[in-house]
C-alpha positions in Angstrom: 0.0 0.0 0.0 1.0 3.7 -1.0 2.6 5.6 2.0 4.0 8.8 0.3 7.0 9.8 -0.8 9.9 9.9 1.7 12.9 12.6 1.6 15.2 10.0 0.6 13.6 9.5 -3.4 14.3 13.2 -4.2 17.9 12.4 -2.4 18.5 9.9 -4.2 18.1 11.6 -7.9 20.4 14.6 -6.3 23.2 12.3 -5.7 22.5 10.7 -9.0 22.7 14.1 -10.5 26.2 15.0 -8.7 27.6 11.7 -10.2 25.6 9.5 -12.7 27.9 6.7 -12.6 27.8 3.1 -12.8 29.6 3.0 -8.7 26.8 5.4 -7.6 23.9 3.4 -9.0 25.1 0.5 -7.2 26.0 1.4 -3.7 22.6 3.1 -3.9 20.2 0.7 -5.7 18.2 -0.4 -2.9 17.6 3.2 -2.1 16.2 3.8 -5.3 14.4 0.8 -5.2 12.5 0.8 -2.0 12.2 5.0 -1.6 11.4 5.8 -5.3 10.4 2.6 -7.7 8.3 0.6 -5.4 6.5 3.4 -4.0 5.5 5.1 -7.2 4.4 1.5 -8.5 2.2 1.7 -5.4 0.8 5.1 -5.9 -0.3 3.8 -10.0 -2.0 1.1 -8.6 -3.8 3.4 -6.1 -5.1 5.2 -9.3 -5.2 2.1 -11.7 -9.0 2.0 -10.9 -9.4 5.4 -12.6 -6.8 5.9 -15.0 -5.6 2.6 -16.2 -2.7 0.8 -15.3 0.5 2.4 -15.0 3.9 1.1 -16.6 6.9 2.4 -15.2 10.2 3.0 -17.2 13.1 1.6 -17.3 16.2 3.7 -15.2 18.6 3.1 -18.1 19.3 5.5 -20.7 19.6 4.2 -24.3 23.0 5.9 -25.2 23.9 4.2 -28.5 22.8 6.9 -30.5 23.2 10.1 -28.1 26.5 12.2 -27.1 25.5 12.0 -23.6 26.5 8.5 -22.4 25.5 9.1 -18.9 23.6 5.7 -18.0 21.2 6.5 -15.9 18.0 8.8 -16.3 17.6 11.6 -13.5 14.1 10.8 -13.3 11.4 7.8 -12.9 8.5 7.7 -14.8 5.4 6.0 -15.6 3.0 6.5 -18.0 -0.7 4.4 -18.9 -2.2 3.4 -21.9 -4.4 6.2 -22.5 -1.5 9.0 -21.9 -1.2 10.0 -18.2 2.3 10.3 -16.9 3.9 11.2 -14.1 7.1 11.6 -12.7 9.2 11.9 -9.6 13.0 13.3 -9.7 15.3 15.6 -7.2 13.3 18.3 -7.7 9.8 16.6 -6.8 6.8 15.1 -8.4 5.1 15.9 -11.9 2.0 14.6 -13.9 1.2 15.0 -17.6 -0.9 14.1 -20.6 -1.0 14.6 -24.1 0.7 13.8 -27.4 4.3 13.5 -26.7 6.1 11.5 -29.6 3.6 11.6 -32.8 4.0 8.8 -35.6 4.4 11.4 -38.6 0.5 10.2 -39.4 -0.7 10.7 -36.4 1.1 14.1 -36.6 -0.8 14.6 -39.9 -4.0 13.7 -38.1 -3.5 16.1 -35.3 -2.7 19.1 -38.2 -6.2 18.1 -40.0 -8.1 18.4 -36.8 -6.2 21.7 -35.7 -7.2 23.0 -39.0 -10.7 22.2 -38.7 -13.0 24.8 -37.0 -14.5 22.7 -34.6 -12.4 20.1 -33.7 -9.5 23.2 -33.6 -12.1 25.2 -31.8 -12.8 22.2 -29.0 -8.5 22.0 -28.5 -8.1 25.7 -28.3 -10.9 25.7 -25.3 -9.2 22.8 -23.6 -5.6 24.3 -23.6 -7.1 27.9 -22.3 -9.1 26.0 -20.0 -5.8 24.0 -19.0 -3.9 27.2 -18.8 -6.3 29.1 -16.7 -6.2 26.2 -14.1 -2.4 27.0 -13.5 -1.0 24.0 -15.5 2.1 24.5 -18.3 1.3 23.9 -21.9 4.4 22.4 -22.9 6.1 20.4 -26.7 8.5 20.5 -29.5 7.4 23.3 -31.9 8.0 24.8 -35.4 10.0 28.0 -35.2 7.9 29.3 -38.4 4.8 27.2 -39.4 3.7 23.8 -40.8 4.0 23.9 -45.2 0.9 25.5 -46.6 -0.5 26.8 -43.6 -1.7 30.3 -43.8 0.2 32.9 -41.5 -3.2 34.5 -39.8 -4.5 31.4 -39.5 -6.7 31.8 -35.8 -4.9 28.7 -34.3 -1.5 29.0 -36.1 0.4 28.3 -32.5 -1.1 25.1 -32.1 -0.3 24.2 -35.6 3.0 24.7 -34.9 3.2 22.0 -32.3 5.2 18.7 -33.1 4.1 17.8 -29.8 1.7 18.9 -27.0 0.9 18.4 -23.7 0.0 20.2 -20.1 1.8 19.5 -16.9 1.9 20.2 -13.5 4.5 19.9 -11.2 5.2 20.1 -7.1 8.7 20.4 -5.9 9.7 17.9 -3.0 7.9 19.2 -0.4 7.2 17.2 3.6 3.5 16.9 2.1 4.5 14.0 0.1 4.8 12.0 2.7 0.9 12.1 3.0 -0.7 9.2 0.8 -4.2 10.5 0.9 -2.7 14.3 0.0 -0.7 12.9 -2.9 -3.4 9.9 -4.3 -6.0 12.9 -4.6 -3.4 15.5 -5.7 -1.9 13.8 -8.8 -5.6 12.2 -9.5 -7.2 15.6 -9.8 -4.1 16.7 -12.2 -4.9 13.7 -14.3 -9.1 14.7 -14.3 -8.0 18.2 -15.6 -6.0 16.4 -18.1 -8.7 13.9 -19.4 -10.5 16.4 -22.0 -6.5 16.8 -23.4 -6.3 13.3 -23.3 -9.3 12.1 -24.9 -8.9 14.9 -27.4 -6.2 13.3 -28.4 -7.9 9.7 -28.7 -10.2 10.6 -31.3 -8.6 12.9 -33.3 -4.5 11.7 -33.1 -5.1 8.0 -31.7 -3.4 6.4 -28.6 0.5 7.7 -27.8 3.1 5.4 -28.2 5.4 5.6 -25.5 8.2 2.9 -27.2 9.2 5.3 -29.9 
């Protein structure tokens, strides 16, 4: 059973930020493991009811292709089928949802519905509505504008999005510690999010998180 987050998780990714090493991750796996893994799994299946079950990422970075060989990711996360994530690292714990990697057709698909005036017009209400309730709107964008597209087009800034999504985040605070506070903290983000979400559903399809 969940029991909140102790002080030691958010240690834990500090000292992995001062040295991301093979020796650190070692002599401090079971901290990681027993202060930051098992109790997020715990918290996902608090919400699983709700939102669908939660899988949690792998800790390892895949460095074959990147200049950064650093092996270990500063931050665990979790994400379910539908597209609610959330994350805890040194500086505390944050929830998302939205399109994060697009297939290039579902990136066409997302463009079309943009473009559309009602299914445009429903986004552009969620994402004010989003941004009025104090959440981030947040993804890779085009620095001019999407081939075609006309330059006073009404929605043109969410046409330049290669990605999209809201968070909300909560640095490491002695609050974390509650269950109950956290449970209905990150579930409420997640309700907020579900008009993004489901947005997304029907006009983009479901994210794909293994890209």
């Amino acid at each position: 059973m969940f029991s909140g987050f102790s002080d030691e998780a958010f240690a834990f990714y500090e000292g992995l930020q001062a040295d991301n090493s093979k020796p650190y991750w070692t002599s401090h796996k079971d901290a990681y493991e027993r202060h930051v893994r098992e109790p997020l799994a715990e918290l996902c299946a608090e919400l699983e009811g709700e939102f669908g079950a939660v899988k949690l990422f792998r800790p390892y970075r895949d460095v074959r292709f990147s200049k950064d060989k650093t092996p270990y990711k500063t931050h665990q996360g979790g994400h379910t089928s539908e597209g609610f994530y959330i994350q805890v690292d040194a500086d505390g714990l944050m929830v998302a949802g939205g399109m994060y990697a697009p297939t290039p057709d579902q990136l066409r698909r997302y463009r079309e519905a943009v473009a559309s005036d009602t299914h445009g017009a429903e986004l552009r209400a969620i994402v004010d509505d989003l941004r009025a309730a104090g959440m981030e709107i947040a993804g890779d964008r085009l620095k001019t504008r999407p081939r075609g597209t006309d330059p006073d087009h009404p929605r043109l800034d969410l046409l330049r999005h290669r990605s999209l999504y809201a968070r909300e985040g909560w640095p490491a605070d002695p609050w974390m510690s509650d269950a109950d506070e956290v449970v209905s903290r990150v579930g409420a983000s997640w309700r907020r999010l579900r008009p993004l979400v489901a947005w997304g559903h029907e006009h983009i399809g479901p994210p794909d998180f293994t890209r």
